[in-house]
C-alpha positions in Angstrom: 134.3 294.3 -126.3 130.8 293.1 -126.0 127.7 295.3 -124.2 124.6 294.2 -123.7 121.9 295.8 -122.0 118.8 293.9 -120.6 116.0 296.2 -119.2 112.9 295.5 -117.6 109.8 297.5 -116.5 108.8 294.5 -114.1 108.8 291.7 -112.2 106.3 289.4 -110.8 106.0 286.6 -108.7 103.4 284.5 -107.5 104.2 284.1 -103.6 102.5 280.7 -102.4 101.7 280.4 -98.6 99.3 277.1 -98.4 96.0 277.6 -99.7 96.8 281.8 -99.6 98.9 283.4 -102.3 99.7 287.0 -103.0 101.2 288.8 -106.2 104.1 290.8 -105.7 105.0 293.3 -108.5 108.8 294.8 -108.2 107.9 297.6 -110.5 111.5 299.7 -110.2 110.7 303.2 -109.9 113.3 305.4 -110.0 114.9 305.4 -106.0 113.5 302.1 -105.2 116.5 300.1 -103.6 118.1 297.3 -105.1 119.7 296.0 -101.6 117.7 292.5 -101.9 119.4 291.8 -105.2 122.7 289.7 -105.5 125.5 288.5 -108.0 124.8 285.7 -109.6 127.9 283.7 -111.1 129.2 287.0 -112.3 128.5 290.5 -111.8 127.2 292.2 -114.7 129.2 295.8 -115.4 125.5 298.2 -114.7 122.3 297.3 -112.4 120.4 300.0 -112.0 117.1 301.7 -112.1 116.9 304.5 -115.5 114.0 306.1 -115.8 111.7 303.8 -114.2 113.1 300.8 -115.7 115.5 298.3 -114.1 118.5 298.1 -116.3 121.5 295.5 -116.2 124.5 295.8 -118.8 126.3 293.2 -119.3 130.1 293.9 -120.8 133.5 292.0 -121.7 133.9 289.2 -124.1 131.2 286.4 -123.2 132.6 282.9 -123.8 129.2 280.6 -123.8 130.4 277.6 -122.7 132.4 278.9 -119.8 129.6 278.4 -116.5 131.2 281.9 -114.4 131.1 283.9 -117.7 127.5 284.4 -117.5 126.5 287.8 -115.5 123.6 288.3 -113.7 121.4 289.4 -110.7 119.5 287.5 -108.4 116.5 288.0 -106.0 116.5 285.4 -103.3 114.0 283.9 -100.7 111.0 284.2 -102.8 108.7 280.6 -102.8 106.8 281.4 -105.8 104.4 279.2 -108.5 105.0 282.2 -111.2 107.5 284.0 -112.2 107.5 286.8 -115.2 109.6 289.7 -116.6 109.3 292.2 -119.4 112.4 292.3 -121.1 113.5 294.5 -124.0 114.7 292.3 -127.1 117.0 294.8 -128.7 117.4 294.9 -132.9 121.1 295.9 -132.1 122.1 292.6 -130.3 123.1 290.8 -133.4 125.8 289.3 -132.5 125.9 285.3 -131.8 124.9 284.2 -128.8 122.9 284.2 -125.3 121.4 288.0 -124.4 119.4 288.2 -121.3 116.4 286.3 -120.4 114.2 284.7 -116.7 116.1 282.2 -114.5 114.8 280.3 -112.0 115.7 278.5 -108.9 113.2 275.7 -107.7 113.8 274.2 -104.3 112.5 271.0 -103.1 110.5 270.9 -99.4 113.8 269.8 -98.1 115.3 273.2 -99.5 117.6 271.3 -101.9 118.1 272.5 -105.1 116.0 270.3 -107.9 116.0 272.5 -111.3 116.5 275.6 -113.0 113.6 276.6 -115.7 115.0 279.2 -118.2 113.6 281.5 -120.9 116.2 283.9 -122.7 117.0 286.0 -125.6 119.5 283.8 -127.9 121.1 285.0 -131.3 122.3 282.5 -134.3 123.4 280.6 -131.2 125.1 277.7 -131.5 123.9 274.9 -129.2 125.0 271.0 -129.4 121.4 270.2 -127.9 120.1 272.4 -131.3 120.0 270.6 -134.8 120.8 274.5 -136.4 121.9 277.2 -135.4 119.1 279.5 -133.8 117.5 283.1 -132.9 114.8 283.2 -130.1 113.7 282.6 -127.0 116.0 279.2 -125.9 113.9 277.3 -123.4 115.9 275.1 -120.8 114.8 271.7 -119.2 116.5 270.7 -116.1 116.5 267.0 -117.3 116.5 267.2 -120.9 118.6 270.6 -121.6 117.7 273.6 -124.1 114.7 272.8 -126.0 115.1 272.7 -129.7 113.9 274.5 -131.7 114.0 277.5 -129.9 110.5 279.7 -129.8 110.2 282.5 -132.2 107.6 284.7 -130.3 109.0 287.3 -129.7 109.1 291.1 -131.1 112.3 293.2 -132.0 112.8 296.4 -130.3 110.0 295.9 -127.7 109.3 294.3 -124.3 108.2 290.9 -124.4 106.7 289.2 -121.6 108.5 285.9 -120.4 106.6 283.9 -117.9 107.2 280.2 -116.2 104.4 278.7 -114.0 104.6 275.9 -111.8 101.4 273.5 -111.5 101.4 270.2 -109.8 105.2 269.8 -110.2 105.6 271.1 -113.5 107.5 273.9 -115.4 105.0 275.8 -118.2 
């Protein structure tokens, strides 16, 4: 059996209104409710706040390419031009594959669904969209798929900010 823990001292997004915006930092202090948050494809085994830290574990055998195998929360209803976490990138998760990472949902005006930017933790994963096999931070684009090669800033054993922006229609 596979565990994997993800944790994270914060969350920020960037809340566009017009012209006005406003930060708003989920900082998950110990008691803080996590009412707003909800399973995403599947529901990871632990979401919870540890000593001031939200932490999700993720357990079971992960099979990559199966689409309902990946567990996760979400927060919805945000409209926001930034979005970042501080995730812990763990020494022990050495086993192949996709850890824990930032997804994002991007709506049209319409409120359709238009794209998904991603930044996770991978591990000698094996991609087809990757010439290699590959450890660090995968990238994905909506239209062209996981980025290749994969970034390798990041540290071991210690939070590392991920971040995506959107600017005049882009993902950065």
């Amino acid at each position: 059996m596979n565990t994997r823990t993800l944790i994270t001292t914060s969350m920020l997004a960037l809340v566009g209104f017009g012209a006005h915006a406003q930060l708003i930092t989920y900082e998950f202090n110990n008691g803080d409710s996590l009412d707003g948050w909800t399973t995403d494809r599947s529901a990871p085994s632990g979401f919870e706040i540890i000593n001031n830290e939200l932490v999700m574990t993720v357990s079971g055998e992960l099979n990559d390419n199966n689409f309902y195998n990946t567990q996760g929360m979400k927060l919805d209803g945000l409209r926001a031009d930034y979005i970042g976490v501080d995730i812990f990138i763990d020494s022990g998760w050495d086993q192949p594959g996709r850890y824990g990472g930032l997804w994002g949902t991007a709506e049209n005006e319409g409120g359709s669904l238009k794209e998904w930017p991603i930044m996770e933790y991978q591990y000698q994963y094996e991609n087809p969209s990757y010439a290699e096999t590959q450890t660090g931070i995968g990238i994905w684009d909506t239209y062209d798929g996981w980025v290749d090669p994969v970034s390798d800033a990041f540290e071991l054993d210690a939070f590392n900010r991920l971040e995506i922006f959107l600017a005049d229609g882009l993902f950065s």
